[in-house]
C-alpha angles and dihedrals in degrees: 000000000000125000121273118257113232113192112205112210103207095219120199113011098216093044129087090266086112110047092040089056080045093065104025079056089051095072115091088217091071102061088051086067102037160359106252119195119178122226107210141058127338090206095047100049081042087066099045086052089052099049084042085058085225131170095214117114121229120220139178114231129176099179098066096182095045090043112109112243112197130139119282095035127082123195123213133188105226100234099157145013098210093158111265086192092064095023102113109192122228091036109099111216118201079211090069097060102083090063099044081056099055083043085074099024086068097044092064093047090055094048098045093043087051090242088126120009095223147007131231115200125219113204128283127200097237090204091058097048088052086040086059092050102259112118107204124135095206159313104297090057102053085041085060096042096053084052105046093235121158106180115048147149140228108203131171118212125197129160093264102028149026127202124187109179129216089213130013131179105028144111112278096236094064093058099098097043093051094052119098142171094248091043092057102046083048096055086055095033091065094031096052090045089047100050084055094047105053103009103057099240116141093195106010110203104236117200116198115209125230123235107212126043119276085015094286085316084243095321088305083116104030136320098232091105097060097027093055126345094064097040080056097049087041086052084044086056096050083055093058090251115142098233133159134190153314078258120183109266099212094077096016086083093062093055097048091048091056095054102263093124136022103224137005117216111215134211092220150354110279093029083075100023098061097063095036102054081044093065103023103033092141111028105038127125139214123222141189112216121191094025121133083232140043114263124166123163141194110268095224126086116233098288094214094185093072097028102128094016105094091239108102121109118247090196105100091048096047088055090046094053090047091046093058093029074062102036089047087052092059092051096046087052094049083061 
């Protein structure tokens, strides 16, 4: 069986998406797991290799199965011209967001036409994007509009702890009113049946996540527990799915990092976020659950204080392109 193409988007230009490719591309394991192609700009990747001081050689291809993929090459598909010479990275440019869009927008093309078997996200800057006119909250959402998905997850993964949220970018103070019954079993349905397609796990342990504190305390601190978190794990355990909750969060968190279940799923973004990036601040993935195609992401914005600087950590993206590099493999097997 070939190698997996993983197509890189390169995310915000002026981000630390290339020089983080850059780097993450720079390591000879990759390329034993996969064949990465960037989908970017070849200047632009050009200039991140020169402030890195690498080694590696950049080159334009159009065929992406026929391209050679060895170490010490990387291979980009030339999307843009947005101009590496005047580009200054950290400063974010609404100009720029066109480009960022068809980054993605051909990703998905690629993926859903079987040209590459799975995408890996560099980061985007979410403001520029809305700035530009395109309202989009993410990633995960314009993913799931250019393939027509209805139901999908947003899950986190680090090496002690995995996160998928019932909701994700919004205020605060919408989270209750946009939680239901049918949201909810959906989020652990796909994420149940995920976690056994492309993680090995026969029967995969699912933890669900309170809203209030002490679990609504008996409704003393809110009713949605009863009113709609349990109803939607009681519905989870009909199904055969091995659910548990709603659990207080303040203590769930311990147990799952220490391995007692596979996955938490979370009311709402920084309810998960916040232990995960504790623990898994470096090394953390994004992934896409319920799409027609693989997507995983960095789980880090576009850091624009160190853009341009060399400092910035490839880890996260390293692990990205080898989640979906694994996940891809088991899909091409199933075959």
């Amino acid at each position: 069986m070939e190698l997996p193409v993983v197509g890189i988007t390169m995310g915000d230009p002026a981000g630390v998406g290339p020089e983080v490719i850059v780097k993450a591309l720079s390591d000879p394991g990759i390329f034993q797991i996969c064949r990465p192609v960037v989908l970017g700009e070849q200047g632009i990747i050009s200039k991140a290799v020169n402030i890195l001081e690498s080694e590696v050689q950049v080159y334009a291809t159009i065929n992406i199965k026929a391209a050679t993929y060895q170490a010490g090459r990387i291979n980009i598909v030339n999307l843009s011209s947005l101009g590496a010479n005047t580009l200054v990275f950290g400063r974010g440019d609404e100009g720029f967001a066109e480009a960022v869009i068809n980054y993605v927008k051909t990703g998905a093309r690629l993926a859903l036409n079987g040209e590459i078997e799975a995408i890996a996200t560099a980061p985007i800057n979410k403001a520029v994007i809305n700035k530009a006119g395109y309202n989009f909250s993410g990633h995960t959402e314009l993913l799931a509009e250019l393939t027509k998905t209805k139901d999908y997850v947003m899950m986190l993964a680090g090496n002690r702890l995995k996160v998928a949220l019932v909701t994700t970018h919004c205020r605060l103070n919408d989270v209750a009113g946009l939680l239901d019954i049918e949201r909810i079993y959906m989020i652990i349905e796909v994420t149940d049946r995920s976690l056994k397609e492309y993680f090995g796990l026969s029967r995969p342990k699912l933890a669900v996540a309170s809203l209030n504190p002490h679990a609504g305390e008996g409704g003393l601190f809110g009713d949605e527990e009863e009113r709609i978190i349990a109803p939607a794990v009681n519905r989870a355990k009909k199904a055969g799915i091995d659910a548990i909750g709603p659990l207080p969060a303040d203590t769930l968190f311990y147990y799952a990092s220490r391995g007692d279940y596979d996955v938490v799923i979370c009311m709402y973004h920084d309810q998960g976020l916040i232990p995960l990036k504790l623990l898994s601040f470096q090394d953390a993935v994004n992934v896409t659950l319920g799409l027609p195609i693989i997507r995983t992401s960095v789980d880090h914005g576009t850091a624009y204080d160190i853009a341009g600087t060399g400092k910035a950590d490839e880890t996260s993206l390293k692990n990205a392109i080898k989640l979906a590099a694994s996940m891809a493999a088991k899909k091409l097997k199933a075959r």
